[in-house]
C-alpha positions in Angstrom: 0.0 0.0 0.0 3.2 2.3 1.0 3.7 2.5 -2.7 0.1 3.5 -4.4 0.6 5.9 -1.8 4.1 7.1 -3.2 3.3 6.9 -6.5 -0.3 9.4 -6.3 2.1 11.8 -3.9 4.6 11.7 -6.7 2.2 11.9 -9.6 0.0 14.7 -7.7 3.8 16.5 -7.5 4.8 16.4 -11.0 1.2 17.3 -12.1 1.7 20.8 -10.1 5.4 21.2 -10.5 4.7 20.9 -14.6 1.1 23.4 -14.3 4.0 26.1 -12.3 6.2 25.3 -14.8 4.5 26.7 -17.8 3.0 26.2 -21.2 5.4 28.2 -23.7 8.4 25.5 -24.0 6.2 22.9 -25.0 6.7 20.7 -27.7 4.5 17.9 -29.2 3.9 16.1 -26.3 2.5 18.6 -22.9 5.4 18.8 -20.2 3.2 16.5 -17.8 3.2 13.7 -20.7 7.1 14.2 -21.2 8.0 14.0 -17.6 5.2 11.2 -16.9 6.8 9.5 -19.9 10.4 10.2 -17.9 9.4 8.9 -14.3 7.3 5.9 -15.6 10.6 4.7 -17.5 12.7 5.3 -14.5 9.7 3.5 -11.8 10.3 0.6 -14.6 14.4 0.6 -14.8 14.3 0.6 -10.9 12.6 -3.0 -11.0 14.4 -4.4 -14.3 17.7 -3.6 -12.8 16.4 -4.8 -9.2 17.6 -1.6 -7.7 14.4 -1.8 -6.0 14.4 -6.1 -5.9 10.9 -6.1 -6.8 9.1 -5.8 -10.3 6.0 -5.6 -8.5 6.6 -2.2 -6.9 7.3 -0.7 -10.6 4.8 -2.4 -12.0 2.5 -1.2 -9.1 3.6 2.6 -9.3 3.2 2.7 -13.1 -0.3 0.7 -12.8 -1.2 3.6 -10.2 0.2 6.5 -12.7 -2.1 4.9 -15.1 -5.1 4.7 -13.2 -4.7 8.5 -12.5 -4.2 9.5 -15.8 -7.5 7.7 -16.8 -9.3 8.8 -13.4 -8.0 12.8 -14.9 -9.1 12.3 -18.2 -12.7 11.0 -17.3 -12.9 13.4 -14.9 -12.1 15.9 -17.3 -14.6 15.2 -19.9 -17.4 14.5 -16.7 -16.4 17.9 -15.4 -16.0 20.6 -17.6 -15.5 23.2 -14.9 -11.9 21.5 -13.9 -10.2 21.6 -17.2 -9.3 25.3 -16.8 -7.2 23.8 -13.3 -5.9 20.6 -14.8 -5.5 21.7 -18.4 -5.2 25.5 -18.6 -7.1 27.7 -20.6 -6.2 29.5 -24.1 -4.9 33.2 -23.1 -5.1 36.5 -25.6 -1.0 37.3 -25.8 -1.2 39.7 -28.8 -5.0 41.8 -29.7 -5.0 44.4 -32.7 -1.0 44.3 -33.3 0.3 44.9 -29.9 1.7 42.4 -27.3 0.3 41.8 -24.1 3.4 42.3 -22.1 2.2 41.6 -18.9 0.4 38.5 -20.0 3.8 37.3 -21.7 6.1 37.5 -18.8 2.9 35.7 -16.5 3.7 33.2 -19.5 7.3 33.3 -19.4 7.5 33.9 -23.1 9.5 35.9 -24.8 8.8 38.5 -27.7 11.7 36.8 -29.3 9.9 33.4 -28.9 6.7 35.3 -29.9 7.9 36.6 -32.8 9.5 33.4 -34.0 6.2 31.5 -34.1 4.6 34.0 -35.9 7.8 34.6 -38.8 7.0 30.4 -39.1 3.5 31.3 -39.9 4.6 34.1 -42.7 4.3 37.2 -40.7 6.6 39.7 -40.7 4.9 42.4 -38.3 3.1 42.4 -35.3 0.9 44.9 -36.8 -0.4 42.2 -38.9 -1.9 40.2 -36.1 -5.2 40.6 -35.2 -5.2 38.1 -32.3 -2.5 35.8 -31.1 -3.5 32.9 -28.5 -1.6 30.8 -26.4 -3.4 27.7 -26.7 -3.1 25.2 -23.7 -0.4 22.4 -25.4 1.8 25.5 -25.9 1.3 26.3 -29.6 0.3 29.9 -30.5 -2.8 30.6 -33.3 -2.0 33.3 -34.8 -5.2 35.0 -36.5 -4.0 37.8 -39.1 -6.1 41.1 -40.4 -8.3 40.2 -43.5 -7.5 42.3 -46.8 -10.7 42.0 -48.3 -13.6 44.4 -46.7 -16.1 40.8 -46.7 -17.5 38.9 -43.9 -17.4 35.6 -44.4 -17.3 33.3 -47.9 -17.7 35.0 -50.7 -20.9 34.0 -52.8 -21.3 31.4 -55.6 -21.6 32.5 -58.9 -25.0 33.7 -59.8 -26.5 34.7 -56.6 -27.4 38.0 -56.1 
């Protein structure tokens, strides 16, 4: 029992140590899957290389790191009110051309970094974004000023 205790304490740890840590470095995977994906291979190497003598306890601790992150995801789509806590939500860092540079430095992001992401997605100025959000894996949508006056799709042929 001493270890399903251990490994929820140590799951429950990482899961708040990777929400302080932040959203902007993120890759493909989220920081919690990365270092989930780190500890589970280490709980495993423990019992393979019998640092801990038992396969049991690694299997155990992964098993309980599993449950949780099944127990998190149904409680996620059960609850929508907690995904803001356990998944973030999407923040405004750029409105009308200017950079929220307040909301950046909560963010830990960079107008370097900022300004990288949005060269990727053919933008040369900042005055050319309309609105840029932080999405909650990391990745920044970048929504640029329209050129034509029109809202929406423009009409098929022969409708007046």
């Amino acid at each position: 029992m001493e270890i399903v205790i251990r490994a929820a304490v140590l799951f429950l740890f990482l899961w708040v140590i990777t929400r302080i840590v932040g959203r902007s470095s993120v890759g493909e995977l989220s920081t919690f899957q990365l270092v989930l994906f780190v500890v589970m291979g280490d709980l495993v190497q423990q019992g393979v290389t019998q640092q801990d003598y038992s396969v049991t306890s690694s299997v155990l601790a992964v098993g309980v790191f599993a449950l949780l992150t099944i127990a998190l995801a149904w409680a996620n789509s059960r609850f929508p009110r907690i995904r803001g806590v356990t998944h973030g939500v999407p923040v405004i860092i750029v409105r009308d051309g200017v950079p929220d540079m307040q909301r950046l430095a909560t963010e830990r992001m960079s107008l370097d970094d900022l300004m990288a992401g949005a060269r990727q997605n053919g933008i040369r100025r900042f005055d050319e974004i309309e609105l840029a959000v932080l999405e909650t894996n990391g990745k920044v949508s970048f929504f640029t000023r329209s050129l034509d006056s029109g809202d929406g799709a423009p009409d098929p042929p022969g409708v007046i």
